[in-house]
C-alpha positions in Angstrom: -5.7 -37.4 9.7 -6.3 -38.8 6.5 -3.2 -40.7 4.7 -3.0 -38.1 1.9 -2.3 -35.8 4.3 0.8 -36.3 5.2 2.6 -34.6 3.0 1.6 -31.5 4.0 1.9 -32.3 8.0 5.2 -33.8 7.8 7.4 -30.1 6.6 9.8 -29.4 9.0 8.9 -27.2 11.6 10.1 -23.9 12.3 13.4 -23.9 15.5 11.7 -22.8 18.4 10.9 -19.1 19.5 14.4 -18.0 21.0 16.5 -20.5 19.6 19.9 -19.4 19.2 21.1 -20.1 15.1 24.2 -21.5 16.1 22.7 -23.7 18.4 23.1 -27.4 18.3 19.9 -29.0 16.5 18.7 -32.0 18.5 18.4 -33.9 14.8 22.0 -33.3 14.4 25.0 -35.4 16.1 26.7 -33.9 18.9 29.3 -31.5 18.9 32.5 -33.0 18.1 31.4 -36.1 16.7 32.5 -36.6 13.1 29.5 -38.1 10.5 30.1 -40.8 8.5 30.7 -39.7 4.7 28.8 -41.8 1.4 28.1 -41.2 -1.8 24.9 -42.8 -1.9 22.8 -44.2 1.1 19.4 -46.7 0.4 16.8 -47.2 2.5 13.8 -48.8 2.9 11.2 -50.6 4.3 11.5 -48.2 7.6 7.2 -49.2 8.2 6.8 -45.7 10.6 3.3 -46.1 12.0 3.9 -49.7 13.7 5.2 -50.5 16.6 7.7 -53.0 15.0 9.7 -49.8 13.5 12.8 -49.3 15.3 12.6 -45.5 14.1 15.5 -44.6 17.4 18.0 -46.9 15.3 17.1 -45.1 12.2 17.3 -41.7 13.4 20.5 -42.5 15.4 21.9 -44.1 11.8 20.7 -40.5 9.9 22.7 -38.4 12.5 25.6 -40.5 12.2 25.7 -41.1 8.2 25.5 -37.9 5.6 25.6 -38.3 1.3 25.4 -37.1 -1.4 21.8 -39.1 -2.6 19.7 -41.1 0.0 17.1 -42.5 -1.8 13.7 -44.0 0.1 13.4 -47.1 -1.4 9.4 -48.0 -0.2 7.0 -48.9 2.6 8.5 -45.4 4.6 5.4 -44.8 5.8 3.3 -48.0 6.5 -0.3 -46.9 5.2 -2.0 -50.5 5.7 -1.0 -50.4 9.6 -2.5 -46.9 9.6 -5.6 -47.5 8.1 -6.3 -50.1 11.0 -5.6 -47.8 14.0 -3.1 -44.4 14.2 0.0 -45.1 15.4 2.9 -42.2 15.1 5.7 -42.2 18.1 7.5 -39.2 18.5 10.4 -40.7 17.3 8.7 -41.7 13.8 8.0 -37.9 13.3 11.7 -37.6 13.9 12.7 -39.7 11.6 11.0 -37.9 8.9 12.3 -34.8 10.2 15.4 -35.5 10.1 15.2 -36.7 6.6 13.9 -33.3 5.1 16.6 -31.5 7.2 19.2 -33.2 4.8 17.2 -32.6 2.0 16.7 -28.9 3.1 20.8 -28.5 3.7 21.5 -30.0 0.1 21.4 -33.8 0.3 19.4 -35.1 -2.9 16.4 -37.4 -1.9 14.3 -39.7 -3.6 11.5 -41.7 -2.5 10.6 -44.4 -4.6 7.1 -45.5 -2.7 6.4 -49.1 -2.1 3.0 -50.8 -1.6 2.8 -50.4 1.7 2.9 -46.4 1.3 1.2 -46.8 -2.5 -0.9 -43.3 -1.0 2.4 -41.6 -2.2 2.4 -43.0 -5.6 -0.3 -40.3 -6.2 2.5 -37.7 -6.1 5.1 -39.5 -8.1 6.9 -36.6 -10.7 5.9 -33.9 -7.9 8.5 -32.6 -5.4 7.6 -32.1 -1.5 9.9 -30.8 0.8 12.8 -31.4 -1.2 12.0 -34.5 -1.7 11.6 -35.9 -5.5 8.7 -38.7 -5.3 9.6 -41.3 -8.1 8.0 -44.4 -9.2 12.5 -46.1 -10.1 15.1 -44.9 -11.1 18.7 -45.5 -12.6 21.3 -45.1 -10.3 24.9 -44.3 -12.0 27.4 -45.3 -9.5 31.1 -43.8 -9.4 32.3 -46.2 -11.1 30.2 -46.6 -14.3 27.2 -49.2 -13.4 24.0 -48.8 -13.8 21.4 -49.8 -11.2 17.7 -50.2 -11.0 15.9 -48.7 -8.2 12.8 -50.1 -7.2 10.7 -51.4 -4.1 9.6 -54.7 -5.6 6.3 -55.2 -5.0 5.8 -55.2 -8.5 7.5 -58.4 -8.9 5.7 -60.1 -6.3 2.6 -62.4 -7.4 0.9 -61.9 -3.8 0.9 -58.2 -4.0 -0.2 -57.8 -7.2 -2.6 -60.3 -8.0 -4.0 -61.7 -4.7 -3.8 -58.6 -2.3 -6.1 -60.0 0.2 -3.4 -62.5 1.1 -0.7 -60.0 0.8 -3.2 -58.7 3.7 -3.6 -61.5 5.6 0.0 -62.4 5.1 1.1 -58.7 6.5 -1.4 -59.0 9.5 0.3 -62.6 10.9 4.3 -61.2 10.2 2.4 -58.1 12.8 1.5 -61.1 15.4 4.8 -62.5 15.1 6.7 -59.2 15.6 4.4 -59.0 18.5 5.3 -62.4 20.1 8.7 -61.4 18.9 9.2 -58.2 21.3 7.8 -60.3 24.2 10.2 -63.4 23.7 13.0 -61.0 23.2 12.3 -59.0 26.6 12.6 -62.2 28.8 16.2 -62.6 26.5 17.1 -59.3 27.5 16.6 -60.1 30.9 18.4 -63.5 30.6 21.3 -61.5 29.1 21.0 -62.9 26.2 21.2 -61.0 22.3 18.3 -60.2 20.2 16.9 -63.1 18.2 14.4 -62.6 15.5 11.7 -65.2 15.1 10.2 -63.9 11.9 13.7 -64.1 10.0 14.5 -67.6 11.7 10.9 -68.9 10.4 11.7 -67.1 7.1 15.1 -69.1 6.6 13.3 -72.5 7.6 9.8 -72.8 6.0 10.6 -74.2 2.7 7.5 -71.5 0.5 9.3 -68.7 2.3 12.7 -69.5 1.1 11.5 -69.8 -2.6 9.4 -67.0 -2.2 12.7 -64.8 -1.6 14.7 -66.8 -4.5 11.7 -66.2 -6.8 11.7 -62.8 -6.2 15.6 -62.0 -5.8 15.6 -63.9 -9.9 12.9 -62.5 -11.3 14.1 -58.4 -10.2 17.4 -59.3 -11.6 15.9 -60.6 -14.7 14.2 -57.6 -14.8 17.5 -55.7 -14.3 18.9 -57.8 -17.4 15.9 -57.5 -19.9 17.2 -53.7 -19.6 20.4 -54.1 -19.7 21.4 -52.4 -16.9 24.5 -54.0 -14.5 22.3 -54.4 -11.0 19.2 -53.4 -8.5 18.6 -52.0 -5.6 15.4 -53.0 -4.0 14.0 -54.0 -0.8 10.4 -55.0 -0.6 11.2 -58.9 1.4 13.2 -57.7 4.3 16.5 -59.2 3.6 19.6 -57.2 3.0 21.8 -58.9 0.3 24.3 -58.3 -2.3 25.3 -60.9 -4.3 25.5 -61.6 -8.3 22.3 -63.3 -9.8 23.6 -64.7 -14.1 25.4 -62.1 -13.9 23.5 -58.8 -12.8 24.5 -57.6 -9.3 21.5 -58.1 -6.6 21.1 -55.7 -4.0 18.7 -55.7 -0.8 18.8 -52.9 1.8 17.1 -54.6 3.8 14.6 -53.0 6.3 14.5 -51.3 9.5 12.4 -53.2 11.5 14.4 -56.2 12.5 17.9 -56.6 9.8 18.2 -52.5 10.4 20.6 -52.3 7.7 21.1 -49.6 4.7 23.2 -50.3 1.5 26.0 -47.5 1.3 28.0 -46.4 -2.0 31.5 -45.1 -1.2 32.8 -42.3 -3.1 34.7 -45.1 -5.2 31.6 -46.6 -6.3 32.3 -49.7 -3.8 28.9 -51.0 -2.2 28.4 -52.2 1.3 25.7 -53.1 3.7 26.0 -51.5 7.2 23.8 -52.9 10.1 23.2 -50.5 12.9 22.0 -52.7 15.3 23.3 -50.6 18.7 22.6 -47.0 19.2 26.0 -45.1 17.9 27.6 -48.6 17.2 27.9 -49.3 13.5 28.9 -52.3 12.1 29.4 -53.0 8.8 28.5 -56.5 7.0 31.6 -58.4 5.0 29.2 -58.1 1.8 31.1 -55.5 -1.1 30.4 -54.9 -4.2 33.3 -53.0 -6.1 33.8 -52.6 -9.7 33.7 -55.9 -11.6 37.1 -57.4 -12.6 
């Protein structure tokens, strides 16, 4: 399969022959259990196609969470992995199933592609599946702000003007992952929590640090030049929300090791949420609500 096919191979198939219509859809919570209810939900840097993507998290946070918008805020679909050797668990195609059921019972969806699925940009201004492809957008939230919506990659000097490092750059964060998942299996035995390596090294090694504070400044500058209040992005792998001179900074994060989403309640308050345990959400101390 090539990677601009995907689109068409990823509609949602039709229930199975003898399915009964009010039966429960395996994509759908149990019976009984009550969903989660946002306004807005932002994802991104999911990377299905690698074996770092915790796609069972993900689809366990979809069944659990419904609103209004989700938007797909880049690198979905990891094309660079893909392009090296095919990797699609069942639980990947899930995932993507489960998102065009919500766009197919009325949730609005918009995927904003990143670098790593940059195949998409092809498509950007078409509609598949529901699903409006869009290079950014302005978010309005409940309460009156306006937000930029945007991977990043644009804003990163790597990806755009020396992409053989970006590659080279992806291929090692792959190795550690790797050495990650081993180190955290003999933890698991030990009965001790997850630990991630590639965020430990990212909050110690003194480029990486300004790397991410280069980045977070120049998106919000970016933000500011067009005078909007904030931006959503993801692109680094770290879920934040925090002011930067005055333009609100927000991260969603990814869903490879943080697992978090950035969540709009109906009163325009933002949050992160971290669904780090099957069915288990926890939500991080980090709000956003109107300004005073």
């Amino acid at each position: 399969m090539n990677l601009e096919d995907i689109p068409a191979a990823l509609r949602e198939s039709p229930p199975a022959t003898g399915q009964q219509p009010d039966a429960p859809h395996p994509l759908d919570p149990p019976p009984g259990v009550s969903a989660h209810r946002h306004r807005t939900l932002w994802i991104s840097d999911v990377h299905l196609g690698t074996s770092g993507c915790k796609a069972a998290y993900l689809l366990d946070f979809l069944k659990h969470n419904e609103c209004d918008t989700l938007y797909l805020v880049g690198d979905i679909i990891d094309g660079w992995q893909l392009r090296r050797g095919w990797y699609w668990h069942r639980s990947h195609n899930d995932v993507v199933q489960k998102v065009l059921r919500k766009a197919r019972k009325g949730t609005r969806v918009i995927f904003v592609p990143g670098n790593h699925d940059e195949f998409a940009r092809q498509f950007i201004g078409l509609s598949f599946g529901d699903i409006q492809v869009a290079e950014e957008m302005v978010h309005v939230t409940a309460d009156g702000r306006r937000l930029l919506v945007v991977h990043g990659d644009r804003f990163d000097g790597v990806v755009q003007h020396a992409k053989w490092l970006a590659f080279l750059g992806d291929a090692l964060y792959t190795a550690a992952l790797a050495l990650n998942h081993w180190f955290n299996r003999a933890r698991s035995r030990l009965g001790l929590k997850y630990w991630s390596l590639s965020q430990y090294l990212k909050q110690k090694v003194k480029n990486a640090v300004s790397f991410i504070s280069d980045f977070e400044q120049a998106v919000a500058r970016e933000a500011r030049r067009r005078g909007l209040d904030g931006v959503v992005c993801g692109h680094i792998h770290k879920a934040e929300i925090r002011e930067i001179d005055g333009v609100l900074y927000c991260n969603d994060g990814d869903w490879v090791e943080s697992l978090t989403a950035l969540a709009e309640a109906h009163d325009g308050t933002l949050s992160l949420i971290t669904w780090d345990r099957i069915g288990v959400p926890v939500a991080a101390p980090a709000l956003a609500g109107a300004p005073a």
